[in-house]
Backbone as ProteinMPNN parsed JSONL, in Angstrom:
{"seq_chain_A": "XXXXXXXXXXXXXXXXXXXXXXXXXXXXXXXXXXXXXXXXXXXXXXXXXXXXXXXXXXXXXXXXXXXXXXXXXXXXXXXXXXXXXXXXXXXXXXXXXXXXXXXXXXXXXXXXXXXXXXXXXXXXXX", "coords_chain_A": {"N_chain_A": [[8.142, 15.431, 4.559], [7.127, 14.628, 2.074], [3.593, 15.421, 0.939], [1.746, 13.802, -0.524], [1.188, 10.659, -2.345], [0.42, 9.41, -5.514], [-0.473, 7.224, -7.338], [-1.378, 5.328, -10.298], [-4.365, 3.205, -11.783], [-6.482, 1.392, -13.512], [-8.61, 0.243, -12.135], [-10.736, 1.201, -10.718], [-12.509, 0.286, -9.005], [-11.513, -2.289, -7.97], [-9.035, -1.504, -7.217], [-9.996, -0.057, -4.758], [-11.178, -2.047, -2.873], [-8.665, -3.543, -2.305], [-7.033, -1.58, -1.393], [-8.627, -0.779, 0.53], [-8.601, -3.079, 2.406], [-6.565, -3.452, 2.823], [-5.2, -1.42, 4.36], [-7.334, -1.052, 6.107], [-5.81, -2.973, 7.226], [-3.415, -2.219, 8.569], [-4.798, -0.608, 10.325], [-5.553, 1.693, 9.815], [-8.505, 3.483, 7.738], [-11.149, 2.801, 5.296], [-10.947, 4.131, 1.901], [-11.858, 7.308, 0.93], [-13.846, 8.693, -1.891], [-13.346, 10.874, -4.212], [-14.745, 14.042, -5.418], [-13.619, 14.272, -8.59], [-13.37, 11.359, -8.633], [-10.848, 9.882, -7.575], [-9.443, 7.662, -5.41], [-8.846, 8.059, -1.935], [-6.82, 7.873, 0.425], [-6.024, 8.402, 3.87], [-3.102, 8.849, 6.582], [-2.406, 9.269, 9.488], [-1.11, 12.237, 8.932], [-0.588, 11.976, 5.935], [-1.353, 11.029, 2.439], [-2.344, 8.648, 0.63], [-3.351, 8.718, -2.791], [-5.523, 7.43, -5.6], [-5.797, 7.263, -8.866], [-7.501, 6.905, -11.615], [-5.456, 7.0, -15.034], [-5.686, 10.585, -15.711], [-4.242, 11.67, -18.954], [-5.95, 9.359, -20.332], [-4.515, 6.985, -20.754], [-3.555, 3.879, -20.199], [-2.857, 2.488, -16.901], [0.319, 2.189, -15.209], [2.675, 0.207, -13.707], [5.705, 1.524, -11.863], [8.456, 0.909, -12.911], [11.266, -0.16, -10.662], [10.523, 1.332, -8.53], [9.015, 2.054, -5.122], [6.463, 1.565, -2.611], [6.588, 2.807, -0.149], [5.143, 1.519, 3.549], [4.472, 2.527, 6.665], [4.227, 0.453, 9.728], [2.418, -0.417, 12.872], [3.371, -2.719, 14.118], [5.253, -5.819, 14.086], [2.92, -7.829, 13.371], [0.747, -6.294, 12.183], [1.86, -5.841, 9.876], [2.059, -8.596, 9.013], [-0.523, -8.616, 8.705], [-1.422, -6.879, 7.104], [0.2, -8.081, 4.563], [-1.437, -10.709, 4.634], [-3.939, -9.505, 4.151], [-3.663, -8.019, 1.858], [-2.938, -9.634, -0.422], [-5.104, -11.396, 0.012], [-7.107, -9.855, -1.006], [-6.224, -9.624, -4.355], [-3.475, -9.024, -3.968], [-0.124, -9.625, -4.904], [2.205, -11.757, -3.38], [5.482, -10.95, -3.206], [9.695, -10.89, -3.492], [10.888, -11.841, -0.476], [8.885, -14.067, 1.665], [7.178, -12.508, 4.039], [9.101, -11.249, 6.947], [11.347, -11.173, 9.348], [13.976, -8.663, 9.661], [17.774, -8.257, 10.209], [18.122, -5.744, 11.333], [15.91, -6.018, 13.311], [13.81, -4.932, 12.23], [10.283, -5.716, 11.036], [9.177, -6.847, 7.816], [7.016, -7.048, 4.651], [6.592, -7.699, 1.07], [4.668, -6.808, -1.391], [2.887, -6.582, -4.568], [0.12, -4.39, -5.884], [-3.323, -5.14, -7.27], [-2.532, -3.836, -9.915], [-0.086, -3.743, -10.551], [1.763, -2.015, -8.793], [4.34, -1.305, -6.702], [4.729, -3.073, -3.141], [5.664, -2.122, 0.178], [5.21, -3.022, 3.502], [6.449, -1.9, 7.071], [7.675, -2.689, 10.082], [8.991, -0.49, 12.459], [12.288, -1.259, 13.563], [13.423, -1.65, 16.953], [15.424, -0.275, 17.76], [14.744, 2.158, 16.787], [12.179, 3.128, 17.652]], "CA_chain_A": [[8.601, 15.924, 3.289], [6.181, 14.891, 1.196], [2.095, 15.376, 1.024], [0.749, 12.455, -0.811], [1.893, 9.796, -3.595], [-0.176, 9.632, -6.331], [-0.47, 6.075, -8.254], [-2.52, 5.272, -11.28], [-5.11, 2.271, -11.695], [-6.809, 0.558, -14.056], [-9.916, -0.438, -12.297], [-10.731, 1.81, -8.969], [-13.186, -0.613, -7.603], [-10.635, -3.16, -7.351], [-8.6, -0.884, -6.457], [-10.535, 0.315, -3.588], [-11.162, -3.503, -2.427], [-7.278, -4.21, -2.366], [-6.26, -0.86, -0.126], [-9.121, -0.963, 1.655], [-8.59, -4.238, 2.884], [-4.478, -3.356, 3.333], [-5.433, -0.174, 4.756], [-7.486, -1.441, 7.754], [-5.3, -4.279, 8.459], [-2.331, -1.036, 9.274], [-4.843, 0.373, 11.705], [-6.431, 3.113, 9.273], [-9.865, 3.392, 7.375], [-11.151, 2.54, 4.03], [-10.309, 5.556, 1.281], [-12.845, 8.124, 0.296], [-13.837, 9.252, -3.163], [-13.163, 12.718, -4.158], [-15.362, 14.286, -7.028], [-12.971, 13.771, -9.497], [-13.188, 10.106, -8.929], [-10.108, 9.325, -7.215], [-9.289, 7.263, -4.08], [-8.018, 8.774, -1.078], [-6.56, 6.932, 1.646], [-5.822, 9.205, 4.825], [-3.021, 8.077, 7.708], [-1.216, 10.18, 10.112], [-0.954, 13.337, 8.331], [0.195, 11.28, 4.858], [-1.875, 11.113, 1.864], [-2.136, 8.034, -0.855], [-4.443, 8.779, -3.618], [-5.311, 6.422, -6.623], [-6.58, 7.659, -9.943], [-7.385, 6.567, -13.978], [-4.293, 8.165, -15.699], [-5.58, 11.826, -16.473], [-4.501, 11.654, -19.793], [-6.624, 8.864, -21.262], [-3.478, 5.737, -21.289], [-3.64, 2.889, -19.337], [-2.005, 2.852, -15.567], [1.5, 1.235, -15.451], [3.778, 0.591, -12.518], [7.061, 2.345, -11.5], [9.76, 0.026, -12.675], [11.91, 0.286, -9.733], [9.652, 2.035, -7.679], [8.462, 0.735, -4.154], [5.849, 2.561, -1.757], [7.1, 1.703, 1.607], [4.531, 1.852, 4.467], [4.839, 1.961, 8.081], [3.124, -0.311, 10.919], [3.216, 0.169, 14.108], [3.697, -3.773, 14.824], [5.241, -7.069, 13.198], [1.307, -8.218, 13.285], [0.325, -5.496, 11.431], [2.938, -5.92, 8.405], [1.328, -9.663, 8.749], [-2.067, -8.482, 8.39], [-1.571, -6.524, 5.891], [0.076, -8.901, 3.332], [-2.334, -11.297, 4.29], [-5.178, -8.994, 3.308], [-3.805, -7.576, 0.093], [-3.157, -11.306, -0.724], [-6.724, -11.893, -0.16], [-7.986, -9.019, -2.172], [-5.622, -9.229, -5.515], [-2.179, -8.614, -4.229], [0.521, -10.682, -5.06], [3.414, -11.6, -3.032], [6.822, -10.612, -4.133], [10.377, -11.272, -2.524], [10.633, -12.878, 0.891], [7.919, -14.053, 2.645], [7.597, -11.212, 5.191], [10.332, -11.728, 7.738], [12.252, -10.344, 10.69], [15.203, -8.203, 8.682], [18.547, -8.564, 10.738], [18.32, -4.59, 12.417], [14.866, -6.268, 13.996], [12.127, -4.768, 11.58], [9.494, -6.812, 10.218], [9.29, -6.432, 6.45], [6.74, -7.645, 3.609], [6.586, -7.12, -0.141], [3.708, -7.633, -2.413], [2.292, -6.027, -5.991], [-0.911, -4.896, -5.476], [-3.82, -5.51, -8.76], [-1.965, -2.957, -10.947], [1.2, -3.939, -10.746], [2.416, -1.342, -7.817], [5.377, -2.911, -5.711], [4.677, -1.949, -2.006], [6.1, -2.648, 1.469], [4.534, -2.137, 4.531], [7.284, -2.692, 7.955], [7.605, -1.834, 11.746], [10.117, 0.097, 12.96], [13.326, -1.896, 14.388], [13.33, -1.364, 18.646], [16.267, 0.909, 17.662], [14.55, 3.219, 15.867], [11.026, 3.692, 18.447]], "C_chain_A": [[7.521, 15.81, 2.219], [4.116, 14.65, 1.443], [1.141, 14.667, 0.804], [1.681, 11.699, -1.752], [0.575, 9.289, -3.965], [-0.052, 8.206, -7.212], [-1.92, 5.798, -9.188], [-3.433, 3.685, -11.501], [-6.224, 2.321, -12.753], [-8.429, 0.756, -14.024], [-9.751, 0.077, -10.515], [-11.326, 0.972, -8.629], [-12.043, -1.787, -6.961], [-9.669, -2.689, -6.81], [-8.583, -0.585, -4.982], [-10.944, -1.119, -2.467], [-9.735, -3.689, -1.783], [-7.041, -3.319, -1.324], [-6.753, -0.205, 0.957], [-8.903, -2.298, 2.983], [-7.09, -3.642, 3.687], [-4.482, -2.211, 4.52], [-5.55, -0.088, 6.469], [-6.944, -2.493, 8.511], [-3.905, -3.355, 8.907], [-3.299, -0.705, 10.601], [-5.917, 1.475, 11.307], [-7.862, 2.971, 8.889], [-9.567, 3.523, 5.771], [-10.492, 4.213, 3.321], [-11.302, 5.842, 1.184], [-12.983, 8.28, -1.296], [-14.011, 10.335, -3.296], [-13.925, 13.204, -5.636], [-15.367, 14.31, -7.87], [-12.784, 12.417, -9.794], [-12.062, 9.57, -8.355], [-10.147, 9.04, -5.933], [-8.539, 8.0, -3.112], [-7.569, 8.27, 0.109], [-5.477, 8.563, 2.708], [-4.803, 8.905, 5.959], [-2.216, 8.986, 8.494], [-0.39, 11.301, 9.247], [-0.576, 13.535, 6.586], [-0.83, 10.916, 3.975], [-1.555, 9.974, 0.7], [-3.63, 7.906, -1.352], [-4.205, 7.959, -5.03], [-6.287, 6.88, -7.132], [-6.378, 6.727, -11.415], [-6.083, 7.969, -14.231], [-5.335, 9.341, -16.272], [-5.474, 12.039, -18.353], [-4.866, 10.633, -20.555], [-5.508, 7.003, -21.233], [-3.893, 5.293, -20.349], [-2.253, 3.199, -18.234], [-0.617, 1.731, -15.992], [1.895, 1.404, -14.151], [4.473, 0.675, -12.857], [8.006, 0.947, -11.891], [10.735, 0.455, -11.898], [11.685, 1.025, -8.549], [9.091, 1.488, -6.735], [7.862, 1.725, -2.862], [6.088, 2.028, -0.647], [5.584, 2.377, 2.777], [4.581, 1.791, 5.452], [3.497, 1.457, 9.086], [3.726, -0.457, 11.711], [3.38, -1.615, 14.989], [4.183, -4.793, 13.621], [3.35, -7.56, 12.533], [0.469, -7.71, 12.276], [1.148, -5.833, 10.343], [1.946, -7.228, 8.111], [0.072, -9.711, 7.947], [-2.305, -7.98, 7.106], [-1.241, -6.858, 4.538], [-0.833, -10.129, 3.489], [-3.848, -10.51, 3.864], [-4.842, -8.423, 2.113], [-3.41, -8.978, -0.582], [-3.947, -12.028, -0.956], [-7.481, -11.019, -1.334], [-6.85, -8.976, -3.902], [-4.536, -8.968, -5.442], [-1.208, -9.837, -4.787], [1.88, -10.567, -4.349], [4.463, -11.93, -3.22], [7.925, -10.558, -3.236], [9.98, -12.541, -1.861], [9.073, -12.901, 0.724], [8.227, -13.246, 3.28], [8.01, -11.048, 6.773], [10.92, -10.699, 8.664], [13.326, -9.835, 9.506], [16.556, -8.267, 10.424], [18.854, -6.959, 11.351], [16.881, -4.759, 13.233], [13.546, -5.742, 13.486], [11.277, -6.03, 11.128], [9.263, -6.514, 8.442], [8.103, -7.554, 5.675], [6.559, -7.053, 2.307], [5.298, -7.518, -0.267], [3.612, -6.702, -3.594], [1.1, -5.841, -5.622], [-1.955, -4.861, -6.975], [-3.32, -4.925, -10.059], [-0.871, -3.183, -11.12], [2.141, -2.96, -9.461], [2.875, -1.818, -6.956], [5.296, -2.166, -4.339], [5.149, -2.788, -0.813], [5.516, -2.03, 2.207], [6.058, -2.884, 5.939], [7.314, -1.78, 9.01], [8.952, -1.582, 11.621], [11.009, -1.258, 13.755], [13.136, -1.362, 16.071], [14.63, 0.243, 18.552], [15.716, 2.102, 17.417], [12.774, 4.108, 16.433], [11.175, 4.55, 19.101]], "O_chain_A": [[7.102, 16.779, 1.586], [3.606, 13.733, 2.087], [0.058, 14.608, 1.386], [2.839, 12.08, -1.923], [-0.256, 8.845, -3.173], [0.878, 8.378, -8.001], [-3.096, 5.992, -8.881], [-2.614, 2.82, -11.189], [-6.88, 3.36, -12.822], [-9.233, 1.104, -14.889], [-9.093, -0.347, -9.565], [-10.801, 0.495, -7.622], [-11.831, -2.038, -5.774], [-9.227, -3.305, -5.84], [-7.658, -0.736, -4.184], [-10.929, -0.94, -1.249], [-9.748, -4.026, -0.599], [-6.812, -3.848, -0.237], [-6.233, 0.472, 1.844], [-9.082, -2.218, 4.198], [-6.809, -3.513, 4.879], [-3.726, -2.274, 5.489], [-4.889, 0.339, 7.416], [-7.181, -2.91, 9.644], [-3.244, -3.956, 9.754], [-2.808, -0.553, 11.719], [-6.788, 1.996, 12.004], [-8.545, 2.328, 9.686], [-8.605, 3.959, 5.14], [-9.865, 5.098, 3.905], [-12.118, 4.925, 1.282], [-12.001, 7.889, -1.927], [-14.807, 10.947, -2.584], [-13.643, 12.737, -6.74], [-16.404, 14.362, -8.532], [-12.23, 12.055, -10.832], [-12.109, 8.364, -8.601], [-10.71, 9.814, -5.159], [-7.537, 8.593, -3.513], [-8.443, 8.404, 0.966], [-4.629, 9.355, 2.299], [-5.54, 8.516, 6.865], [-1.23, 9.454, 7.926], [0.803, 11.191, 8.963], [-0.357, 14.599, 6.006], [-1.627, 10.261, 4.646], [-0.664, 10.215, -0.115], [-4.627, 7.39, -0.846], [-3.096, 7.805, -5.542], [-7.38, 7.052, -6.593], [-5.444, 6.148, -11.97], [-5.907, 9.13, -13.862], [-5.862, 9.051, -17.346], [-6.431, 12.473, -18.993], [-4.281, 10.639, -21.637], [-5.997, 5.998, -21.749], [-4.56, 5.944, -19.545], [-1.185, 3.774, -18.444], [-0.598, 0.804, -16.801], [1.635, 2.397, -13.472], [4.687, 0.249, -13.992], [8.159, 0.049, -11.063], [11.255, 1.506, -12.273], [12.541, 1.293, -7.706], [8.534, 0.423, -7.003], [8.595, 2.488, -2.233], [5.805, 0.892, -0.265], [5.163, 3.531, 2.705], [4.837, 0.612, 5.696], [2.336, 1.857, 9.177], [4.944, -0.608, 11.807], [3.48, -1.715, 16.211], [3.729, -4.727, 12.479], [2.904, -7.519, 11.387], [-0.338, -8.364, 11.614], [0.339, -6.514, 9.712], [1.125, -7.142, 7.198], [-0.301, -10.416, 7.009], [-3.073, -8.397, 6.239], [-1.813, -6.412, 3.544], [-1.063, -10.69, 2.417], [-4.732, -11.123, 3.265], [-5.731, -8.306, 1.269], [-4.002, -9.076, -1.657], [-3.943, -13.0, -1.71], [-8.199, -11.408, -2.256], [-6.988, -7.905, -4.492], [-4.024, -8.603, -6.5], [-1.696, -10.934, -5.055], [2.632, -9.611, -4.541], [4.701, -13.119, -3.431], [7.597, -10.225, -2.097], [9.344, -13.558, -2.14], [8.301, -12.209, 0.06], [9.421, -12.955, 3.363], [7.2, -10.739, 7.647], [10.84, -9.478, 8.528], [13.503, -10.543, 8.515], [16.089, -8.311, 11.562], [19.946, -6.896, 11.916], [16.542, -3.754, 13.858], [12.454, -5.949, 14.015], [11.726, -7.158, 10.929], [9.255, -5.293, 8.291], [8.167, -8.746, 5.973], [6.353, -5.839, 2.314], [4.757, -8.35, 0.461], [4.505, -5.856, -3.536], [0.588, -6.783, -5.018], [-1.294, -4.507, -7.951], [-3.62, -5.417, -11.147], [-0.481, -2.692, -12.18], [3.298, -3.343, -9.285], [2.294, -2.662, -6.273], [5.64, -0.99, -4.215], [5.036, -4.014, -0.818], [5.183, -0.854, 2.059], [6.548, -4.007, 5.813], [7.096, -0.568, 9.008], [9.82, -2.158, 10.966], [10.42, -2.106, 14.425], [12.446, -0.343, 16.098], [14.603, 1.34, 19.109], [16.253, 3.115, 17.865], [12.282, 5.133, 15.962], [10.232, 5.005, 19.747]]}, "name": "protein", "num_of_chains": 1, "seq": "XXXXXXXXXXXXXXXXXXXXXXXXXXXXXXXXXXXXXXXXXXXXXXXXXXXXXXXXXXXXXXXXXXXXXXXXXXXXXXXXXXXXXXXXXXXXXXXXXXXXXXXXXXXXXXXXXXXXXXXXXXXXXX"}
């Protein structure tokens, strides 16, 4: 359904630190920079790009807003809040836990304030 999600930032290098790090502990590769200056992270046909707000204001996060990501193992969910943990994330909720239909689930914030989950599929749902 959809082509990319689009979040705003502050401070791309740290940026690019934080979902590079998160990025390759899913499985994928760092992001690119596109001539306009924004990040581009690439994964299975799915597009997240991170820019300076366009018009001139400072980036904010989504109150209520939560980028979910998928990994293709518990291990991976692991990896990946321990590396945005390492680079500037902060973790939010649980600790990142078995959920009771058998996914793995973690939260965190990552330097901007953006609330994100990354989680494996339940056995049901492979």
């Amino acid at each position: 359904m959809f082509t990319h999600i689009m979040i705003g930032s502050n401070d791309l290098e740290r940026s690019k630190r934080f979902y590079d790090a998160t990025f390759v502990a899913l499985g994928g590769k760092p992001g690119e920079t596109d001539p306009r200056g924004r990040l581009i992270y690439k994964h299975n046909g799915g597009r997240l790009m991170i820019t300076k707000p366009i018009d001139g204001n400072p980036a904010t996060s989504a109150n209520g807003g939560t980028i979910g990501l998928l990994a293709e193992s518990p291990e991976r969910v692991q990896a990946w809040h321990d590396q945005g943990t390492a680079h500037g994330g902060t973790s939010i909720e649980t600790p990142p836990t078995e959920r009771p239909d058998g996914s793995f689930v973690a939260y965190m914030r990552d330097p901007d304030g953006n609330k994100l989950t990354a989680r494996s599929l339940p056995a049901s749902e492979k």
